[in-house]
NUKOL-238514 format. One record per residue: residue in one letter; x, y, z of N, C-alpha, C, O in turn. Coordinates in steps of 0.1 Angstrom, whole numbers, plus 5000, padded with zeros to 4 digits. Layout:
AXYZXYZXYZXYZ;...
END
This chain:
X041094003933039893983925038694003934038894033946;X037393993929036394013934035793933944036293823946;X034693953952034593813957033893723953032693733951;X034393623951033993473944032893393950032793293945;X032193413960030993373963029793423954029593533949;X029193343954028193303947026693413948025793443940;X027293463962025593563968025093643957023893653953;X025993713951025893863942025893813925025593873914;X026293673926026893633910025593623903024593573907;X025893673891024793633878024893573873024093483870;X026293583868026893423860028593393861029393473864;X028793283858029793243856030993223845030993133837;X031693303845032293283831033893203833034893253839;X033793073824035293013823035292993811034392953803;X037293083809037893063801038792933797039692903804;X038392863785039092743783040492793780040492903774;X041592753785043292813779043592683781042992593785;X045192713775046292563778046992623787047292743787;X047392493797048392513806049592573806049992633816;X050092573796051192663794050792813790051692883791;X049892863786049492973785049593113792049093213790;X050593063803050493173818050693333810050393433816;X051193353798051393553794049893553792049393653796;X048693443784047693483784046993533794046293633794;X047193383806046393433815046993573823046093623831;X048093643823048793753834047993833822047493903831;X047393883809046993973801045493983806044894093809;X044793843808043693843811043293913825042193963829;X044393873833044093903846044194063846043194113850;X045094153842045494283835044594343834044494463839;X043394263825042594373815040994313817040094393817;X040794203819039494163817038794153834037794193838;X039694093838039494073852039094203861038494193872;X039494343853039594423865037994523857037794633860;X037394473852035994493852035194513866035494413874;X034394603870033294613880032394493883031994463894;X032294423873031694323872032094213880031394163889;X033794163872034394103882034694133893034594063904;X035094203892035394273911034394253920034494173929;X033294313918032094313927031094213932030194203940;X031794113923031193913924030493913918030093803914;X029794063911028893983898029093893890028293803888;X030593923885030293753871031393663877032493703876;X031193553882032493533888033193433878032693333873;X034193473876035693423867036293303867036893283877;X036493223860037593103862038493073850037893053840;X039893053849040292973836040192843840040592813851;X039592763831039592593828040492523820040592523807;X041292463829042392373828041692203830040892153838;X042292173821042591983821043491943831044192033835;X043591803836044391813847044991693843045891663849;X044391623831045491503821046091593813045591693808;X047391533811047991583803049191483797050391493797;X048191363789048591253783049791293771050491193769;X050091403763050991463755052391463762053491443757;X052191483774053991503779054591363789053891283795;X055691383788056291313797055491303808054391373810;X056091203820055591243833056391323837055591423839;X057991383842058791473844057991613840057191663848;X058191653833057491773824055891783827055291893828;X055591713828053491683832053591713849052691783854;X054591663855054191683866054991813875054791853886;X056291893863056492043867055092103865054392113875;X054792153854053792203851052692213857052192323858;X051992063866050892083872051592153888050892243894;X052692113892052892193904053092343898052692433906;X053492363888053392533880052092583884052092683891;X050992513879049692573881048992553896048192633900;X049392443902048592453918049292583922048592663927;X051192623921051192733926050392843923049892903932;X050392873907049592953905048192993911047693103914;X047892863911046192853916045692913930044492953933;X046992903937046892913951047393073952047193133962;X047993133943047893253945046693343937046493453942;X046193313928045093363921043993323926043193423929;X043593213929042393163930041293163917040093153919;X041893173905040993183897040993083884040593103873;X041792953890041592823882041192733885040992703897;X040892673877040192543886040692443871040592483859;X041192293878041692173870040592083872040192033882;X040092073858039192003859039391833851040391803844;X038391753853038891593844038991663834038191763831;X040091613826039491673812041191643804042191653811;X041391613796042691643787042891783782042191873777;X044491763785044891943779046591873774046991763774;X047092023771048191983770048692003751047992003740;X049792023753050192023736049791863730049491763735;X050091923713049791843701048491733706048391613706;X047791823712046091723710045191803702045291923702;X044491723695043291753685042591863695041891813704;X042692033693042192113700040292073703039592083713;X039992043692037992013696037891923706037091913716;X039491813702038691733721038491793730037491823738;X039991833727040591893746039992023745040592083753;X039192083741038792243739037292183745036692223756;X036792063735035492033739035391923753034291903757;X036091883757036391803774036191913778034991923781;X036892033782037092103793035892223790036092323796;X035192223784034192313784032792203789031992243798;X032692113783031891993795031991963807030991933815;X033391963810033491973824033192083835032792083846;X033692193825033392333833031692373834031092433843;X031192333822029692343830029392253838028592293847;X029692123840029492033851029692063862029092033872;X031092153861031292203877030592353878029992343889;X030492413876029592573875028392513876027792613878;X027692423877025992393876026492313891025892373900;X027192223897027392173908027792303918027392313929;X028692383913029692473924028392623928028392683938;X027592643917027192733918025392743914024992843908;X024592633917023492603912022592673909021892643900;X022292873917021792943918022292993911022193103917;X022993033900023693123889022193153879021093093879;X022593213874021193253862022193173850022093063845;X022993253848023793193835025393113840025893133851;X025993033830027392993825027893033816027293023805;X028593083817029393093802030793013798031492953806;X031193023785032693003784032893063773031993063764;X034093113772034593173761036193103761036392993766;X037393163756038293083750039793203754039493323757;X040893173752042193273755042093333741042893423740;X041693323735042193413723040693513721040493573711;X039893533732038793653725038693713739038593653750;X038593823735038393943745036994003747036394083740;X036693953759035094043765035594143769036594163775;X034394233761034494363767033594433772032394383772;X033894553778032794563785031694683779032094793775;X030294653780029594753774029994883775030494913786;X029994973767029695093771028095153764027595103754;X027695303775026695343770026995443756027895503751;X025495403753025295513737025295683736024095683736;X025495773736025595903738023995913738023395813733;X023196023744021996023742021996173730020996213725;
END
């Protein structure tokens, strides 16, 4: 990925997903990630993860979070934030926790950004193209 320092970035964009989500995130990484944008540290990238995950067992809660630090440590492009995730929760909490937290940390991690964003695993940014003249 691009480089994730802050020098070059305009804004920041995190995707809210659920932890189990890993085909979304390998599609995302595939297709959206490999934008100019992201590459070049313009927009810099994150999926936003909960890091409660009050729905499962602890056995099961605590594969999964070792699932994603692996992941995390080879992508670099998640970040577990306070927040609840996880199956059979009322999606507006847990959708709405982890999009509060992620601006809490994007306004802390990256103060000098112009913009934040978030958008969600199920919608696809694309990228402009020009109009014919």
């Amino acid at each position: 990925m691009g480089n994730p320092s802050a020098k070059d970035a305009i804004v920041a964009m995190g995707m809210v997903v659920a932890p189990m989500a890993r085909e979304r995130r390998t599609q995302v990484r595939q297709t959206m990630l490999r934008y100019d944008a992201v590459q070049s540290g313009r927009l810099i990238f994150r999926f936003v993860l909960g890091k409660e995950l009050p729905t499962l067992a602890v056995a099961p809660a605590k594969k999964l979070l070792r699932e994603l630090h692996d992941e995390k440590m080879r992508h670099t492009d998640l970040v577990m934030l306070d927040a609840v995730d996880g199956p059979k929760l009322e999606p507006a909490c847990s959708c709405g926790e982890k999009t509060v937290a992620w601006i809490q940390f994007a306004l802390a991690k990256w103060p000098r950004l112009r913009f934040i964003g978030k958008t969600e695993d199920d919608t696809c940014i694309g990228r402009a193209t020009e109009t014919p003249h």
